[in-house]
C-alpha positions as CSV (number, residue, x, y, z in Angstrom):
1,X,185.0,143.4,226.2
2,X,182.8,144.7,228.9
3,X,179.7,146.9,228.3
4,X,179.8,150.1,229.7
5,X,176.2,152.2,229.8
6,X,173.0,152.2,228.8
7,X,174.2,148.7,226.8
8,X,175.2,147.0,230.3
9,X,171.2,147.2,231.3
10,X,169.5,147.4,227.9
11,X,171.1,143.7,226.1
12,X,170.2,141.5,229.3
13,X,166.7,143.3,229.7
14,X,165.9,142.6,226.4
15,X,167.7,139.0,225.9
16,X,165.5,138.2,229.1
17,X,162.1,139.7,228.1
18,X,162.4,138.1,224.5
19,X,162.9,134.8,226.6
20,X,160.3,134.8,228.6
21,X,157.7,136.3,226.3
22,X,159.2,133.2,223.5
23,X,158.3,130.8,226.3
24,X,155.4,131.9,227.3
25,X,154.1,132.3,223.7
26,X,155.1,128.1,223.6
27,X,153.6,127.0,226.9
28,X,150.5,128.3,225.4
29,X,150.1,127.2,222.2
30,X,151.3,123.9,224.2
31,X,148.8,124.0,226.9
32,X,146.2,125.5,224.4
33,X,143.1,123.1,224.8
34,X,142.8,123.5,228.9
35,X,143.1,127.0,228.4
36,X,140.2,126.9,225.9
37,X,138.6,124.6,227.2
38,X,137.8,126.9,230.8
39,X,136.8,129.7,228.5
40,X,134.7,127.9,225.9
41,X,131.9,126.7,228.2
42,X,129.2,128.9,227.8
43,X,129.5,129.0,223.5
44,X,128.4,126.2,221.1
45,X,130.8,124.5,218.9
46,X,130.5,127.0,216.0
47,X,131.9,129.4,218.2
48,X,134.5,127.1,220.0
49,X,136.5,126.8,216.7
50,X,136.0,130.2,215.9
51,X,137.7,131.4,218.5
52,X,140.5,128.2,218.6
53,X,141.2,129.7,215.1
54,X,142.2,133.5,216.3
55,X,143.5,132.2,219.5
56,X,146.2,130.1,217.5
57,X,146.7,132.4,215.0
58,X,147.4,135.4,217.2
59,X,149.7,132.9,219.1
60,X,151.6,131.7,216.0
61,X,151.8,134.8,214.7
62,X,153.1,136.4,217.8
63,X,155.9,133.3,217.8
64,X,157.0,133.9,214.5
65,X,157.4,137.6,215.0
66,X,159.7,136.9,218.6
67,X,161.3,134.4,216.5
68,X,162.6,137.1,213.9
69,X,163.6,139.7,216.9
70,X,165.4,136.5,218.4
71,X,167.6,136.0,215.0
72,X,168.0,140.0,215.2
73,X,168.9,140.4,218.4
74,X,171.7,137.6,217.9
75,X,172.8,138.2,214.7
76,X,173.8,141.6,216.4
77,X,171.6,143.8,213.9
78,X,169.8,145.2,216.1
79,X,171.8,144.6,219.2
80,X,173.7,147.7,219.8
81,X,170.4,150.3,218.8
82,X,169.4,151.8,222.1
83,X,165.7,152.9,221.1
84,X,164.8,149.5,219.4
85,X,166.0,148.0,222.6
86,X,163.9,149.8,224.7
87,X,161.2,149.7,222.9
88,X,161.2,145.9,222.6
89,X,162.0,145.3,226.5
90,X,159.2,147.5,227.4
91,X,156.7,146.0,225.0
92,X,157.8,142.4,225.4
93,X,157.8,142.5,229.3
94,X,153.7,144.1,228.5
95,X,153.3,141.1,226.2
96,X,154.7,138.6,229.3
97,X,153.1,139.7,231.6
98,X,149.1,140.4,229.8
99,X,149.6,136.8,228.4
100,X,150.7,135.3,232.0
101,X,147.6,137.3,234.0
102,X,145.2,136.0,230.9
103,X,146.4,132.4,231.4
104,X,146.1,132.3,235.4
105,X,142.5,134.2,235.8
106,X,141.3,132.4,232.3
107,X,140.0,135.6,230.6
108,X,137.0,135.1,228.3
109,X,137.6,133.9,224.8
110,X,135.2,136.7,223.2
111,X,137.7,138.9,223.5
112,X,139.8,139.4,221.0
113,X,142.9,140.4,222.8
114,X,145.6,138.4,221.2
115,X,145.1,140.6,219.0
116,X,145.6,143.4,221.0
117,X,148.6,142.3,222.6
118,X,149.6,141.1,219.3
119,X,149.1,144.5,217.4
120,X,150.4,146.9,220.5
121,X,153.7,144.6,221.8
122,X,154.4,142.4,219.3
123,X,153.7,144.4,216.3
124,X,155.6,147.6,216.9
125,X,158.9,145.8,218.0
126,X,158.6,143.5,214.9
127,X,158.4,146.8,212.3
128,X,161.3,148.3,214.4
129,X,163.0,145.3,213.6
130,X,162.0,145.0,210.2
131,X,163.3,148.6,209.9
132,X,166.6,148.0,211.2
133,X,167.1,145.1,209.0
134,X,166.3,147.4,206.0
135,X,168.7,149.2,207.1
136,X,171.4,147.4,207.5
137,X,171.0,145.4,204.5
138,X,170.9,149.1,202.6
139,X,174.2,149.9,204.3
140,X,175.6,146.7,203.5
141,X,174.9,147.1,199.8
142,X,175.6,150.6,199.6
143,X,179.2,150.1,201.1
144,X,180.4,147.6,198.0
């Protein structure tokens, strides 16, 4: 079966931003103490694990929400629904590339904007997920 369409453009796009935002979201929570560390200088210890806490947790967070698109997006729930694809390609490919440019210029910890990018492009595709799960799972019953 070949895709014809919108659905020729929209799966790839949004099989390859889900990717790259899942790795991305891995190779920092890997590489999390140099990236820390550069930012942490000018703050006490106190402070340090303050913001090691929300840095991880936005990041974990943030994986486990990809990680449920992921099983959505190949389970073929929420393959074939145009909007939900757009929407999560366009917010995904934000969330890339706002984590990639914070990595590289090493933006100040004090900022709270894993939350931010967690909220705005990981948030909104994970209830449009959740919503299309809902949905299917009150078609599925509603059909026996």
């Amino acid at each position: 079966m070949v895709l014809k369409g919108v659905f020729a453009v929209l799966i790839p796009t949004r099989f390859l931003t889900l990717l790259a935002h899942f790795f991305i979201l891995i190779c920092l929570l890997w590489d999390k103490e140099e990236n820390l560390r550069s930012c942490l200088l000018n703050y006490n210890s106190e402070y340090a694990n303050y913001f090691n806490n929300e840095y991880v947790s936005s990041l974990a967070l943030s994986l486990g929400s990809v990680t449920v698109e992921f099983f959505g997006f190949l389970s073929g729930i929420s393959m074939f629904s145009e909007l939900h694809c757009l929407l999560s390609s366009a917010c995904h490919t934000l969330a890339a590339f706002t984590w990639s440019i914070s990595y590289i210029e090493q933006w100040d910890c004090s900022i709270p904007y894993g939350w931010y990018v967690f909220v705005l492009c990981v948030g909104i595709p994970f209830l449009s997920e959740l919503t299309l799960f809902m949905g299917f799972i009150r078609h599925v019953s509603c059909s026996r």
